[in-house]
Backbone and ligand atoms as CSV (ligand in chain L), in Angstrom:
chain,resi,resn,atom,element,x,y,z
A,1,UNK,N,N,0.828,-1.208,0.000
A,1,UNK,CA,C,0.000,0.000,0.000
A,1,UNK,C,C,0.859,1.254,0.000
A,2,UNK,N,N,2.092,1.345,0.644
A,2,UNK,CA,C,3.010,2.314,0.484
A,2,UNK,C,C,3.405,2.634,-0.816
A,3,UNK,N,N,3.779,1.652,-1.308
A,3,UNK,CA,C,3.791,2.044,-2.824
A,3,UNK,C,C,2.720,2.755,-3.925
A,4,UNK,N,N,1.535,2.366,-3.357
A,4,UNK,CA,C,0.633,2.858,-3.897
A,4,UNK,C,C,0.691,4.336,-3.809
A,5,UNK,N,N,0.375,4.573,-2.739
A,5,UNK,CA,C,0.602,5.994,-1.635
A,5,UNK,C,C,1.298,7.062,-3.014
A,6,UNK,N,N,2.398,6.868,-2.929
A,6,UNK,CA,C,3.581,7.333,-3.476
A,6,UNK,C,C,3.104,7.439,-4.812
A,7,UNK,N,N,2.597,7.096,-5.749
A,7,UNK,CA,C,2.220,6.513,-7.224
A,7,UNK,C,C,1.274,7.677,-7.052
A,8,UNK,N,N,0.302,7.566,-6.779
A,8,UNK,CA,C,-0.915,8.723,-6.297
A,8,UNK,C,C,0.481,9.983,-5.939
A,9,UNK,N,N,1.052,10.272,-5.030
A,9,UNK,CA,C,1.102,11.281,-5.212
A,9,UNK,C,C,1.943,12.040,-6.325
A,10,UNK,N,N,2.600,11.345,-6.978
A,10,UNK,CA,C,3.182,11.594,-8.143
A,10,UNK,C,C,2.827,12.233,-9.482
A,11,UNK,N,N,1.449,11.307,-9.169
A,11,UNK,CA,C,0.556,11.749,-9.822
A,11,UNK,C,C,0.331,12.809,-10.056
A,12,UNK,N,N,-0.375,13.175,-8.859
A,12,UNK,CA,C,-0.964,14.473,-8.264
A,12,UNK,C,C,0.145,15.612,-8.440
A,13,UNK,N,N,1.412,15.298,-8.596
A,13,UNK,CA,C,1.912,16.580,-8.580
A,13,UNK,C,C,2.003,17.312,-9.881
A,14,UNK,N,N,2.235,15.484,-10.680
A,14,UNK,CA,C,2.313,16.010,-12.119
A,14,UNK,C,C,1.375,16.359,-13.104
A,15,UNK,N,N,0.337,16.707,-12.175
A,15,UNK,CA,C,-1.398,17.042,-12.738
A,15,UNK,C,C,-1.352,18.354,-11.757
A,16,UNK,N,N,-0.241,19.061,-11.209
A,16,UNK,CA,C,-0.814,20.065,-10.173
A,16,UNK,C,C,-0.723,21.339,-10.991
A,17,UNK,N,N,-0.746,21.436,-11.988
A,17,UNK,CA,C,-1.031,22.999,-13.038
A,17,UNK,C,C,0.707,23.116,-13.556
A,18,UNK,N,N,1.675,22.738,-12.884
A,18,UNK,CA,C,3.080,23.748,-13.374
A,18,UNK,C,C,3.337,22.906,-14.213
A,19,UNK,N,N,3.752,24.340,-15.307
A,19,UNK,CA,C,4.603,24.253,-16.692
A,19,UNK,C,C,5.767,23.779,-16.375
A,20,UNK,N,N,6.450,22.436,-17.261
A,20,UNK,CA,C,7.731,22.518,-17.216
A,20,UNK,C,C,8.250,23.112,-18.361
A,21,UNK,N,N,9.130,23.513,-18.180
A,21,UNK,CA,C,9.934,24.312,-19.060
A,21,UNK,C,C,9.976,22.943,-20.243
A,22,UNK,N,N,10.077,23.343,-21.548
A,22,UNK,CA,C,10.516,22.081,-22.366
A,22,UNK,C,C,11.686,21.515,-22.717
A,23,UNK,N,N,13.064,22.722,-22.795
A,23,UNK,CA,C,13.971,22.342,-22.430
A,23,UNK,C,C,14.873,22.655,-21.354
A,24,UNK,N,N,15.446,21.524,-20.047
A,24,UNK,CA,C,16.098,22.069,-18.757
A,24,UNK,C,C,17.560,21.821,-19.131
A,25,UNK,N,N,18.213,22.767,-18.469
A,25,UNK,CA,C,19.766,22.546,-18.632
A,25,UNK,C,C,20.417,21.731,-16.787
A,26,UNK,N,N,21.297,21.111,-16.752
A,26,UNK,CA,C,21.499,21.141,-15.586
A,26,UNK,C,C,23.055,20.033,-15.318
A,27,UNK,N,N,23.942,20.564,-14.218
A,27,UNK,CA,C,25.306,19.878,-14.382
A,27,UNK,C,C,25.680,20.439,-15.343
A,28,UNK,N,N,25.861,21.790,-15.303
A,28,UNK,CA,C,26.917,22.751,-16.253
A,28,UNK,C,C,28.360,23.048,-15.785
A,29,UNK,N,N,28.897,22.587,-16.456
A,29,UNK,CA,C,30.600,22.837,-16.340
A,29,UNK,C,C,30.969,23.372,-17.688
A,30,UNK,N,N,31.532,24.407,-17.732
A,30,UNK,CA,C,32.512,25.307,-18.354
A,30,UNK,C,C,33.933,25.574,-17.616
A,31,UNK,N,N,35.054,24.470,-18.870
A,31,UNK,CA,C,36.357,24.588,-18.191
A,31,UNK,C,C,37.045,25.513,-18.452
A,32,UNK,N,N,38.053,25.719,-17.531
A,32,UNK,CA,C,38.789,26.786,-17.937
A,32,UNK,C,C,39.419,27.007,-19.204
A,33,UNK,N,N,40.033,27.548,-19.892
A,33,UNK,CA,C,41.009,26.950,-21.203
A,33,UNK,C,C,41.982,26.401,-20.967
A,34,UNK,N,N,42.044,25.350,-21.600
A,34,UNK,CA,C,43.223,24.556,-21.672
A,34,UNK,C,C,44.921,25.653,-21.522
A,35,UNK,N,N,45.484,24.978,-20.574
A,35,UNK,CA,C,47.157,25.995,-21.072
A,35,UNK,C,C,47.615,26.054,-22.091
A,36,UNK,N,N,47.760,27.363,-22.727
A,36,UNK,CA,C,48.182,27.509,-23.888
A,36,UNK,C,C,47.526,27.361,-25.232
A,37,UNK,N,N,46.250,26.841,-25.324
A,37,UNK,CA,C,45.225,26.827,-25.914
A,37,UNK,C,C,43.560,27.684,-25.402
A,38,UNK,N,N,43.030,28.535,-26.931
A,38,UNK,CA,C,41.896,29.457,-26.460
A,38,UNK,C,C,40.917,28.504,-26.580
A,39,UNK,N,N,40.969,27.587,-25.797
A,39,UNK,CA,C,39.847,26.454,-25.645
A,39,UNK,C,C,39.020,26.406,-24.402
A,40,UNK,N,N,38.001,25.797,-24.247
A,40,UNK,CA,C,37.296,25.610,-23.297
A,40,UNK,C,C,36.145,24.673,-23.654
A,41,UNK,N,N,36.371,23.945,-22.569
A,41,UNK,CA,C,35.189,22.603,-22.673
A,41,UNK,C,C,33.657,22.674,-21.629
A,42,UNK,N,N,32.616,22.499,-22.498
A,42,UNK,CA,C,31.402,22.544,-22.073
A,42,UNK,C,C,30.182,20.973,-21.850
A,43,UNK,N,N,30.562,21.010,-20.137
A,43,UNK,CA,C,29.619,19.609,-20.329
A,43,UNK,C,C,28.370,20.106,-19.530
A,44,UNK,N,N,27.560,19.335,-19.755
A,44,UNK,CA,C,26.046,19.850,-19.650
A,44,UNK,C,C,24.903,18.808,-19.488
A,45,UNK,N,N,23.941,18.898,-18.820
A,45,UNK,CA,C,22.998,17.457,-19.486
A,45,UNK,C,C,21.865,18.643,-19.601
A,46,UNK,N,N,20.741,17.699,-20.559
A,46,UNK,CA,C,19.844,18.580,-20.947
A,46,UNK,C,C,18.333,17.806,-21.143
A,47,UNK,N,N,17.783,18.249,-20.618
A,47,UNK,CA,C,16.312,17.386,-21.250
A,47,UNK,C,C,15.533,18.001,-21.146
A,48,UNK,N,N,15.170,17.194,-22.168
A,48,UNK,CA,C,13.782,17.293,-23.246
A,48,UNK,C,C,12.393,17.449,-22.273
A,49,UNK,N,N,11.427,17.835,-22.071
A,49,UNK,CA,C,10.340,17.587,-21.522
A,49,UNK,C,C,8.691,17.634,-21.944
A,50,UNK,N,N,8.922,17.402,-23.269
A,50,UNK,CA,C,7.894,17.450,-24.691
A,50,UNK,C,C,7.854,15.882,-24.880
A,51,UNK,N,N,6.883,15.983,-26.040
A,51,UNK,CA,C,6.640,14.734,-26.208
A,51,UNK,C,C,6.994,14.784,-27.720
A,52,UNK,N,N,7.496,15.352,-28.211
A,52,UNK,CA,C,8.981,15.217,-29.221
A,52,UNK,C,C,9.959,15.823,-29.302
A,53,UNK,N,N,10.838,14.993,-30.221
A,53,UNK,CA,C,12.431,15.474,-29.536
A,53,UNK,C,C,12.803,16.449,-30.001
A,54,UNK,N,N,13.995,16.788,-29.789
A,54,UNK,CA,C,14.139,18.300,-29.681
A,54,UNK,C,C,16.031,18.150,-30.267
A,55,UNK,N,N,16.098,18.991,-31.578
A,55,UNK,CA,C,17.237,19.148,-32.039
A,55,UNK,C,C,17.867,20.327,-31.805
A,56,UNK,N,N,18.783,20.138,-31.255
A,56,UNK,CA,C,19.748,21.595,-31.077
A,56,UNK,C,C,20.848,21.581,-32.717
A,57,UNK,N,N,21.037,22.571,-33.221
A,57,UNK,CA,C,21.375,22.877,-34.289
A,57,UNK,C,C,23.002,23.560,-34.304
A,58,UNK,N,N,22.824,24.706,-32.912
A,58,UNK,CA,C,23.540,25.339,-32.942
A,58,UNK,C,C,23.576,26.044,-31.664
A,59,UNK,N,N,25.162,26.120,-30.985
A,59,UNK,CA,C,25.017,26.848,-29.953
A,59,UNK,C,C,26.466,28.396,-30.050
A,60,UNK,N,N,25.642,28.925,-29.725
A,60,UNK,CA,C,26.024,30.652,-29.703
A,60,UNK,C,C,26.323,30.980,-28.402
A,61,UNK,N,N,27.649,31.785,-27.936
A,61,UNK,CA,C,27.790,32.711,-26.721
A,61,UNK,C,C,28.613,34.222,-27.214
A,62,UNK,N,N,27.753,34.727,-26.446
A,62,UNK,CA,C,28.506,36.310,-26.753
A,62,UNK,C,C,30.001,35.982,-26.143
A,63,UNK,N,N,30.379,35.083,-25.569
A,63,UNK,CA,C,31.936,35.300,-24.603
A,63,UNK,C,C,32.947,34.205,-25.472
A,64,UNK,N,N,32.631,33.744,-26.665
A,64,UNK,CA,C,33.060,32.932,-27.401
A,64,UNK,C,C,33.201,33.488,-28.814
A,65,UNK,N,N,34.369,33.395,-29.653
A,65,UNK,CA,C,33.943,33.694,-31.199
A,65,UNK,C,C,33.329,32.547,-31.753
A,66,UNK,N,N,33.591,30.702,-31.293
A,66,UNK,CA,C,32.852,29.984,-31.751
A,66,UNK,C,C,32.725,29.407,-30.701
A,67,UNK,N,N,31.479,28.489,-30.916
A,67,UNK,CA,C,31.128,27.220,-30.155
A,67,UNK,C,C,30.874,26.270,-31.414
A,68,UNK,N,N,31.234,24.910,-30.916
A,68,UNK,CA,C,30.774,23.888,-31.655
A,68,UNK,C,C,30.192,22.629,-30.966
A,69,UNK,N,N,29.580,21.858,-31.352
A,69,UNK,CA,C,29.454,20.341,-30.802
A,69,UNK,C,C,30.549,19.398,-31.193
A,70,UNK,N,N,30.746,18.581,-30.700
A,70,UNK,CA,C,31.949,17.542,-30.368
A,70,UNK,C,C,31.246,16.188,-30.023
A,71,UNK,N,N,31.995,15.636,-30.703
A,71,UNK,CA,C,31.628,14.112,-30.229
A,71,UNK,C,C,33.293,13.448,-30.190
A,72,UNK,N,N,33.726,13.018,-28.799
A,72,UNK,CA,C,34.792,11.959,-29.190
A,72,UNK,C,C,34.540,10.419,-29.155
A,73,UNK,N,N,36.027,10.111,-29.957
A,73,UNK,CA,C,36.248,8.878,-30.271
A,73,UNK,C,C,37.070,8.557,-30.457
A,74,UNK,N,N,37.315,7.286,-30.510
A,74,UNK,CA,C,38.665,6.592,-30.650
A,74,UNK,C,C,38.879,6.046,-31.900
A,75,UNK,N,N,40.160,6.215,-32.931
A,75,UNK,CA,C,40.303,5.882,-33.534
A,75,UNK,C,C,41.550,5.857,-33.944
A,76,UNK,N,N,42.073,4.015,-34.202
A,76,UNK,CA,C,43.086,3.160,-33.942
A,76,UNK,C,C,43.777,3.614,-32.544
A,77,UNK,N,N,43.159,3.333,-31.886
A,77,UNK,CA,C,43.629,3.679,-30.368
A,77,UNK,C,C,43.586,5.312,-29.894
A,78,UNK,N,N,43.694,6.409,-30.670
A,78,UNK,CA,C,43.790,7.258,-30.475
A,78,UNK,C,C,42.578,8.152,-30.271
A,79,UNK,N,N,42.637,8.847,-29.136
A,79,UNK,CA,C,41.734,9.953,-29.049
A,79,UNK,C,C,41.565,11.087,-30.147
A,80,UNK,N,N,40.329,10.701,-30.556
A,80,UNK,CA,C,40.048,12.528,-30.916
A,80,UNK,C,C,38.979,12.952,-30.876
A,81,UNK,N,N,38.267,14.031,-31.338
A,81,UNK,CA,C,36.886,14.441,-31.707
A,81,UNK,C,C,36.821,14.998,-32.821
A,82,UNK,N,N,35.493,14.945,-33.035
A,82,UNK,CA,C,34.785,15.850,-34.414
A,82,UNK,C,C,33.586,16.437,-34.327
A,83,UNK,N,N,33.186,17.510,-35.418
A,83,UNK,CA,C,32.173,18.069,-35.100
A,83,UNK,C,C,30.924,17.244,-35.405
A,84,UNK,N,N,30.203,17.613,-34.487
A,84,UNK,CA,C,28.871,17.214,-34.867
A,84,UNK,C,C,27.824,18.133,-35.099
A,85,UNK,N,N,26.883,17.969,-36.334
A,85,UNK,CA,C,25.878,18.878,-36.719
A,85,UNK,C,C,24.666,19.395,-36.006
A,86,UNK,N,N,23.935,18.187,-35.278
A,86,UNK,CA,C,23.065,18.384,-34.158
A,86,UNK,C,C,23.037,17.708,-33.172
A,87,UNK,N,N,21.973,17.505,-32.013
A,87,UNK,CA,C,22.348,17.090,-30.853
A,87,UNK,C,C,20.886,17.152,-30.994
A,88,UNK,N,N,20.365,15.403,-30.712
A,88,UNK,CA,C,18.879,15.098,-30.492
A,88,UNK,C,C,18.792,14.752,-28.677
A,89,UNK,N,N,17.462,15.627,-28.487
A,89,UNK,CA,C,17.687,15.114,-26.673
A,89,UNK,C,C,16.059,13.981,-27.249
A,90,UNK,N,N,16.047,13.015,-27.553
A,90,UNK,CA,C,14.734,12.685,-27.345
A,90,UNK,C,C,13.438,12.879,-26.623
A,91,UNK,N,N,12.080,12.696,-27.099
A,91,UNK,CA,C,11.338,12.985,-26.033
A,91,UNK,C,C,11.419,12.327,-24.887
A,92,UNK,N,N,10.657,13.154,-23.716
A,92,UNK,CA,C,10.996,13.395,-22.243
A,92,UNK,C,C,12.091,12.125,-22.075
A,93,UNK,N,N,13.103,12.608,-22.627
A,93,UNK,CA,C,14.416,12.086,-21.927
A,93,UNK,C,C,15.277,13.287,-21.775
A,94,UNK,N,N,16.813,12.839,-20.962
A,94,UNK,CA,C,17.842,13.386,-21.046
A,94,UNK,C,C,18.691,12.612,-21.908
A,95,UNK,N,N,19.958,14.109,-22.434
A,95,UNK,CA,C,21.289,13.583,-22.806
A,95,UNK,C,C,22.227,14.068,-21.926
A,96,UNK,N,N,23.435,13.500,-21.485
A,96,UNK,CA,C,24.700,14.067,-20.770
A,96,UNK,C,C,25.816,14.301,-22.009
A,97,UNK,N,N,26.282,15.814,-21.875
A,97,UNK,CA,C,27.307,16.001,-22.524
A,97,UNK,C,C,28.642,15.776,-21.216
A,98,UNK,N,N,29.532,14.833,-21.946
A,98,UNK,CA,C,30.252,15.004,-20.688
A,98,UNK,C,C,32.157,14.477,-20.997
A,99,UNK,N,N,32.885,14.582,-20.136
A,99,UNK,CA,C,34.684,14.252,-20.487
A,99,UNK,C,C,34.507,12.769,-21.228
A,100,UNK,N,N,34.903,12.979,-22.510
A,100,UNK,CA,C,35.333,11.408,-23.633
A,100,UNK,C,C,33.824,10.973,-24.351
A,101,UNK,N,N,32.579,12.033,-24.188
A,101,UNK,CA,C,31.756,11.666,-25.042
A,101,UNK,C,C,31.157,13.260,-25.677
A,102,UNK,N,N,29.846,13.398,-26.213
A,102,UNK,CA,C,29.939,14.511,-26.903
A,102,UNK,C,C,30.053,15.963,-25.794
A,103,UNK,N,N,30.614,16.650,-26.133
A,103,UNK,CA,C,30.938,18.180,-25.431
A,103,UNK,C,C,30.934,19.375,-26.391
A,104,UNK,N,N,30.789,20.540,-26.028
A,104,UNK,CA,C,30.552,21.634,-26.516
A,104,UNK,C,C,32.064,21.970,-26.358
A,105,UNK,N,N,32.640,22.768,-27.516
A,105,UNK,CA,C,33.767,23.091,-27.649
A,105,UNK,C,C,34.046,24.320,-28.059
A,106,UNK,N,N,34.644,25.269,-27.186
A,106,UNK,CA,C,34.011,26.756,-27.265
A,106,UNK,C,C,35.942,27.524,-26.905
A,107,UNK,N,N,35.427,27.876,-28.422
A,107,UNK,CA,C,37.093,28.891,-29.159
A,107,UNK,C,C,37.209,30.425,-29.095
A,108,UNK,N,N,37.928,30.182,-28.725
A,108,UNK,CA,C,38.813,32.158,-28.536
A,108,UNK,C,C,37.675,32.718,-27.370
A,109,UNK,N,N,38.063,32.765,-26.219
A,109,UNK,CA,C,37.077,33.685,-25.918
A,109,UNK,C,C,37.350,35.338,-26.339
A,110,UNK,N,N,36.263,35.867,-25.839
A,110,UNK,CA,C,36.422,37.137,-26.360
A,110,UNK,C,C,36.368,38.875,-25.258
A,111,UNK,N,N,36.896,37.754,-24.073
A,111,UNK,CA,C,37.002,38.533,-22.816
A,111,UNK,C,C,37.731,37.441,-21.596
A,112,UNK,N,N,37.647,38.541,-20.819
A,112,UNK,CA,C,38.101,37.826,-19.306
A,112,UNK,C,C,36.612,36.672,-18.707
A,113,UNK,N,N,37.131,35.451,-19.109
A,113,UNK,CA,C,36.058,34.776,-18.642
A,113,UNK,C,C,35.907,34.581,-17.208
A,114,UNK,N,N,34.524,35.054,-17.269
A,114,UNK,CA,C,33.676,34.732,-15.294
A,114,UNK,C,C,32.744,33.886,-15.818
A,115,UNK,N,N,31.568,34.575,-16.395
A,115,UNK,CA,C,30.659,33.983,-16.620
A,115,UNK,C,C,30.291,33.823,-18.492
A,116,UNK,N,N,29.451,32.907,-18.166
A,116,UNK,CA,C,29.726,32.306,-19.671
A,116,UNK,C,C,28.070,32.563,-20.088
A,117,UNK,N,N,28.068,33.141,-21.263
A,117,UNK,CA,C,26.102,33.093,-21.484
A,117,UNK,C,C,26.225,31.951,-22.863
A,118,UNK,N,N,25.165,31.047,-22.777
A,118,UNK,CA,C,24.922,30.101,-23.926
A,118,UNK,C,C,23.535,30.046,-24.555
A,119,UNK,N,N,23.359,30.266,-25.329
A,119,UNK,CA,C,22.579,30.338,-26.605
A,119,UNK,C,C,22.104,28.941,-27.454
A,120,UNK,N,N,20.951,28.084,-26.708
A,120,UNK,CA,C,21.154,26.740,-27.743
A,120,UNK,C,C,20.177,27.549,-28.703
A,121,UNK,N,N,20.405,27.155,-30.029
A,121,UNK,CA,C,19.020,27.223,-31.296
A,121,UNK,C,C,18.859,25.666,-31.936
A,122,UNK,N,N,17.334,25.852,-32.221
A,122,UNK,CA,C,17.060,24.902,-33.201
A,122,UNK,C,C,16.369,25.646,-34.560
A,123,UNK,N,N,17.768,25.681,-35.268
A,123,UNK,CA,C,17.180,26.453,-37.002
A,123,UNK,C,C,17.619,27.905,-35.775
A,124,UNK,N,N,16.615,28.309,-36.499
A,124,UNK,CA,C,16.432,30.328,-36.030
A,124,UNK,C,C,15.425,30.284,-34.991
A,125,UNK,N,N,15.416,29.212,-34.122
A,125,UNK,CA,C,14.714,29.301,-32.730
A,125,UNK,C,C,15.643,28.999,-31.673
A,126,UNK,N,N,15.484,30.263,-30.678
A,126,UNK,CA,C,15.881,30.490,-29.708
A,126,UNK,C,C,15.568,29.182,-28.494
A,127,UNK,N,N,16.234,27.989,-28.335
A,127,UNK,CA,C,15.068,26.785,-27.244
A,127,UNK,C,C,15.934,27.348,-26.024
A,128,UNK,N,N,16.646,27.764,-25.666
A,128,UNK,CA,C,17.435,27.918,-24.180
A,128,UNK,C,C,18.307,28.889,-24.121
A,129,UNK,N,N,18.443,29.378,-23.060
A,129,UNK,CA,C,19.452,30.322,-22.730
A,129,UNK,C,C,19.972,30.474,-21.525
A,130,UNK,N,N,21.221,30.235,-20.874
A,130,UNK,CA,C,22.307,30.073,-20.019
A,130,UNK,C,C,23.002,30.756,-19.578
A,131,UNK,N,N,23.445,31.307,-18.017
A,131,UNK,CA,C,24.558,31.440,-17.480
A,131,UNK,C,C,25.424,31.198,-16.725
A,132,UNK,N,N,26.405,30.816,-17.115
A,132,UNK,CA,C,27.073,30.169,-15.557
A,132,UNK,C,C,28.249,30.478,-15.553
A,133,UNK,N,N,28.752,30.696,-14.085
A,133,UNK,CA,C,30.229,31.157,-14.063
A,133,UNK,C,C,30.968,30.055,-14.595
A,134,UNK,N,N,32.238,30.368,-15.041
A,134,UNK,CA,C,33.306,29.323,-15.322
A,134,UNK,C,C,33.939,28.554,-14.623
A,135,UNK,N,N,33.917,27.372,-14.277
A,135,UNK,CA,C,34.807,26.286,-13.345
A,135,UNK,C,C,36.183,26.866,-12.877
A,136,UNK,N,N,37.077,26.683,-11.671
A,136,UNK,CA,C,37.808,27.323,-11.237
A,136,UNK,C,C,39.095,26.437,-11.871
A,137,UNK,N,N,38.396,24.987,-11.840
A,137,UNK,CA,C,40.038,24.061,-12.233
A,137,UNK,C,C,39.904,24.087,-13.950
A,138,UNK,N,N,41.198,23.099,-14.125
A,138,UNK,CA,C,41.621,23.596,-15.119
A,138,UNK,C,C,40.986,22.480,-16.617
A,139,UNK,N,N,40.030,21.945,-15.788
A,139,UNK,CA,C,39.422,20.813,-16.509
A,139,UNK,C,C,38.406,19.926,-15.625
L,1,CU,CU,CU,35.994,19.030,-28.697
């Protein structure tokens, strides 16, 4: 019956009127730049909360001249990455961007980085927008 309990109220909350946002950001890390490189790595998880999925196309920051998507991999033993074109979060799921799988890869900044603003689009739609200070370590 406890279980029941619990089921009911779950219910109930998720019938209690509030909007979820459709897309949440959350576990944002923005690394510092690499030494000696104008790099900086962006991991993130993100979900979907629609009942279809949701393509990110492109991500934009005013504190960046570029951002890109990244996916790594190994190939013949060796690390690397490449770009990737979009980033599907499926419906009401999450994706984790995170160290050795896909990450946001964000070149030259274009100031003294504190805080970082991020810009996801899908096409010429605005789905999210971000700020977060920058991680203190160096990765
Ligand atoms: Cu990368």
């Amino acid at each position: 019956m406890r279980l029941g309990a619990v089921l009911v109220c779950l219910f109930l909350v998720a019938c209690g009127g509030e909007v979820m946002p459709p897309l949440v950001a959350t576990d944002i890390v923005i690394t510092q730049p690499m030494p000696g490189r104008q790099m900086s790595a962006g991991y993130i998880s993100l979900t979907n909360n629609t009942n279809a999925a949701i393509s990110i196309t492109q991500v934009v920051s005013p504190d960046f001249e570029a951002v890109e998507m990244h996916e790594s991999l190994l190939e013949d033993g060796i690390a690397k990455m490449r770009r990737i074109e979009k980033l599907t979060i499926p419906a009401n799921s999450s994706i984790s961007l995170e160290r050795g799988g896909k990450h946001l890869m964000l070149m030259r900044p274009t100031g003294a980085l504190q805080t970082v603003s991020l810009n996801f689009y899908s096409g010429d739609t605005l789905l999210l927008n971000i700020n977060v200070p920058v991680s203190r370590g160096s990765n």
